[in-house]
N, C-alpha and C positions, 0 to 999 in steps of 0.2 A: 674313703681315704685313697684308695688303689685310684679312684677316677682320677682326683684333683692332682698326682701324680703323673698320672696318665698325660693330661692335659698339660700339665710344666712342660716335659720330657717333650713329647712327641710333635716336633718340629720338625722343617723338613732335615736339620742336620741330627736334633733329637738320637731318631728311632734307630739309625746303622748304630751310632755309638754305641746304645744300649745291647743292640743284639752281638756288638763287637764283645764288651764286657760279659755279657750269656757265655760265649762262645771260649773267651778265656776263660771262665770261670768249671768251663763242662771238662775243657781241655786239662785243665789244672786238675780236678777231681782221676781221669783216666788215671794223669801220669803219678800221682799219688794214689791211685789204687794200684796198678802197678808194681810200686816200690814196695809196698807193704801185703804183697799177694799171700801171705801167711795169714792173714786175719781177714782179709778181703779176693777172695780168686777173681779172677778179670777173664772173664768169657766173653764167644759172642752176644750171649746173654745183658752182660752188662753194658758193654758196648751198644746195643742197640737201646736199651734203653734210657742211656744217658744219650743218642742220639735224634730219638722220639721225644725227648724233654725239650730238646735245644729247639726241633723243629715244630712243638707245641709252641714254645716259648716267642719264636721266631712268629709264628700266625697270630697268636696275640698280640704281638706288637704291630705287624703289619695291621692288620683287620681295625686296632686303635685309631690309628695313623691315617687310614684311607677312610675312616667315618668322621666326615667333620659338619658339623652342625649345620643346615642353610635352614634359617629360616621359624623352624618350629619343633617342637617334641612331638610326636603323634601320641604320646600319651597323656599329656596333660591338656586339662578342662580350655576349651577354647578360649576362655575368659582369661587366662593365665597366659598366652602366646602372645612372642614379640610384633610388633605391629610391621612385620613388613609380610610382600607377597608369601602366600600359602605354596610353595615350592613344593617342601618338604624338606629330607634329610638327601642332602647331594653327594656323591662320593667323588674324589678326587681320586689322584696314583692308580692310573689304570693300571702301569706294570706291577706294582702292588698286589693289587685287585686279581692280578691274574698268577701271581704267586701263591696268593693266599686261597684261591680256590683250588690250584694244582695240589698245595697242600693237604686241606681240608677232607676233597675227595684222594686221597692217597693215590694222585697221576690218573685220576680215573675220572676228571671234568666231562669229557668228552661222554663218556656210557652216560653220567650223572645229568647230563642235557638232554642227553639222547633219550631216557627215561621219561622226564617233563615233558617234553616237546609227542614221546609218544598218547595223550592223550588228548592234544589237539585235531589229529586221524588227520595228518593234512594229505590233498591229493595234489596231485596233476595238475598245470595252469591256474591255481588259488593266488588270489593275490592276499597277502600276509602281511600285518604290522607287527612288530615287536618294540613294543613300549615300554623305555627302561632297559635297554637293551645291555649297557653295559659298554666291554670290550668285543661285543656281535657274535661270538661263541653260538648260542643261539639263534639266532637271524641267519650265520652262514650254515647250521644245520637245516634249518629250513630252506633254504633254498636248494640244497639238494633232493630235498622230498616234493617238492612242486615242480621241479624240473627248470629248463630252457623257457616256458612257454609260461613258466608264474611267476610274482613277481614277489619280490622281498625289500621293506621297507625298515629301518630301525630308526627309533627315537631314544634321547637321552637327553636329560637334563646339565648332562656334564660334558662339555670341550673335550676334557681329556678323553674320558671315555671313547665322543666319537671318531678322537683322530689315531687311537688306537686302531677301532672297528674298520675304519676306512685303511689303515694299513692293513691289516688283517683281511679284510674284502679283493684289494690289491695283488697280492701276493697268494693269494690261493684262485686268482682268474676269477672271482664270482661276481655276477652281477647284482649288489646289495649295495642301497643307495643306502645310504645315514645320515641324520641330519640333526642338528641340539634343537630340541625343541623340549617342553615340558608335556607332559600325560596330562595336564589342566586344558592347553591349547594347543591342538595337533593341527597342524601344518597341510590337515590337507582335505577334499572337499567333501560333501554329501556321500552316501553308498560307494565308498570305493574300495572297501575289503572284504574278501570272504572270511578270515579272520584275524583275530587280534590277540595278543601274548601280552602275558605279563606277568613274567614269572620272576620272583624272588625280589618287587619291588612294592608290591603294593604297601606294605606295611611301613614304609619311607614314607608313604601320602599322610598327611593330617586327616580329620574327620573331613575337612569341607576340600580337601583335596581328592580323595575319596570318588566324593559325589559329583564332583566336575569332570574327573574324570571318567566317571559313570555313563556321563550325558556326553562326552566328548567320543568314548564307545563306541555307544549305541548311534551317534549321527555318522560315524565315519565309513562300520558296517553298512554291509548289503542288508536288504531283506534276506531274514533267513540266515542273515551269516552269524557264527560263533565266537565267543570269546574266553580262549584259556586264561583262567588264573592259579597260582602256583605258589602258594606261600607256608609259612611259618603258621602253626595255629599256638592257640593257648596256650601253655604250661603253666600246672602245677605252682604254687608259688613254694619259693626254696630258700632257704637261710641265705642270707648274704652276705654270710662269711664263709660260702663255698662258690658265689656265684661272681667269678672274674668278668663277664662281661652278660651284661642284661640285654640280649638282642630283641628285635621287634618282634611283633606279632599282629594277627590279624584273628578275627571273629568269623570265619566264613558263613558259620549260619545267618550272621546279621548282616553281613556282604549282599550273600543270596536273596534275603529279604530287600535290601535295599535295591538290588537290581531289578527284584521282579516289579515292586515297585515304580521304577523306572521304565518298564517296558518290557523287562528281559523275562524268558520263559530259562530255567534252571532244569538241563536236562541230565546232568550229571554231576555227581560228588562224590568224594572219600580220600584215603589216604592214600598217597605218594608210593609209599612202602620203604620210605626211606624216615627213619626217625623224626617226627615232630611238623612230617610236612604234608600237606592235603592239598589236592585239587577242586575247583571249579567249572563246570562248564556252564554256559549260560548263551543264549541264544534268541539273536532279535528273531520275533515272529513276524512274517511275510503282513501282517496288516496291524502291527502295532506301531505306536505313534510315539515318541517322546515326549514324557511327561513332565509340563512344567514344572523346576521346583523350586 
């Protein structure tokens, strides 16, 4: 029910009304607590938490709002997908997107990348892709850890997204090209990264999105070069009448398989250390070949 709601409402004119009516409604609750402070005290206490509500309130709508459909479910049976290309889930409202993660990590996006990106061990002169890049948060972290002398690419399937990134690139002096392309067909040729990123997107791929991207990886890598992945794992299945938004996920064990699969040697895994989220490393081998699939 909350979905089909969801989906009425959340237009681009939608989503401010709604948080506008939140926001009266939170306001309204204060000043009536307030007035009746005999039966209700009004502390910082409450005030903060009828402010944490608004700004809950506030990221669910945005985070609704900036997920809009392109294309496919990655959860449901391929036989059930609409017949157009295998995209995935596209995200629109970069500036959204970049509320809703300031949110989320409570002003702490920046450590929260910074963390991620720590597992890719990038050095010195690496040249670097970041696929799915987003609004470039990521990609402009990287390019301060490779330096002057490496290079940093971003990809996205979304316009908004890279005309964000490219402001953003702009205005902090860094040299981070972006460019809209999809993680099924990368933009660019044979061996030409030491590695590849792809943090908090893959679960957006369909199954056969997935796998093209797999093969799109491993052709774009160096021999020998790595490729982070950064996603959402399983969860527990939970009532659905606590559960306001069903977000993605990904299978890393079966990821890992399908990589090696693929070509890739699996030289490191585990968890994030951040709720619900696990890393991959995987790495083309110096005389492995890409496997037809």
């Amino acid at each position: 029910m909350h979905q089909g709601l969801f989906a009425t409402l959340h237009g681009k004119r939608g989503w401010p009304a709604i948080i506008a009516v939140k926001l009266t409604l939170v306001l309204a609750a204060l000043v009536l607590l307030g007035t009746v402070d005999t039966l209700f005290p009004v502390g910082a206490p409450t005030v903060m938490l009828h402010v944490g509500a608004l700004a809950v309130v506030a990221g669910l709508l945005i985070w609704q709002g900036a997920h809009r459909s392109m294309a496919v479910d990655a959860d449901k049976p391929e036989s059930d997908q609409p017949k157009t290309p295998h995209v995935g889930i596209l995200l629109h409202s970069a500036g959204m997107y970049d509320t809703l993660a300031w949110l989320l990590t409570f002003g702490s996006e920046r450590a929260f990348r910074e963390k991620m990106l720590g597992f890719a061990d990038l050095k010195p002169g690496e040249a670097v892709l970041d696929v799915g890049c987003g609004t470039g948060t990521v990609a402009l972290l990287a390019k301060r850890k490779v330096g002057p002398e490496g290079r940093v690419d971003g990809v996205d399937a979304s316009s908004d997204m890279i005309a964000r990134a490219t402001t953003k690139a702009q205005r902090a002096g860094s040299q981070v090209c972006f460019s809209n392309a999809t993680a099924q067909q990368l933009p660019y040729k044979d061996n030409e990264f030491d590695v590849v990123l792809s943090t908090l997107m893959f679960h957006h791929l369909p199954k056969t999105g997935r796998a093209a991207f797999g093969r799109e990886a491993f052709r774009v890598l160096k021999p020998g070069g790595r490729w982070l992945i950064v996603d959402f794992a399983k969860q527990p299945r939970r009532s659905r009448f606590f559960r306001l938004h069903r977000h993605g996920h990904v299978d890393l064990n079966r990821i890992a398989s399908d990589l090696a699969a693929t070509g890739f040697n699996i030289i490191a895994q585990g968890n994030v250390g951040t709720k619900g989220l696990r890393y991959l490393i995987a790495r083309r081998e110096a005389d492995a070949r890409l496997q037809p699939r």
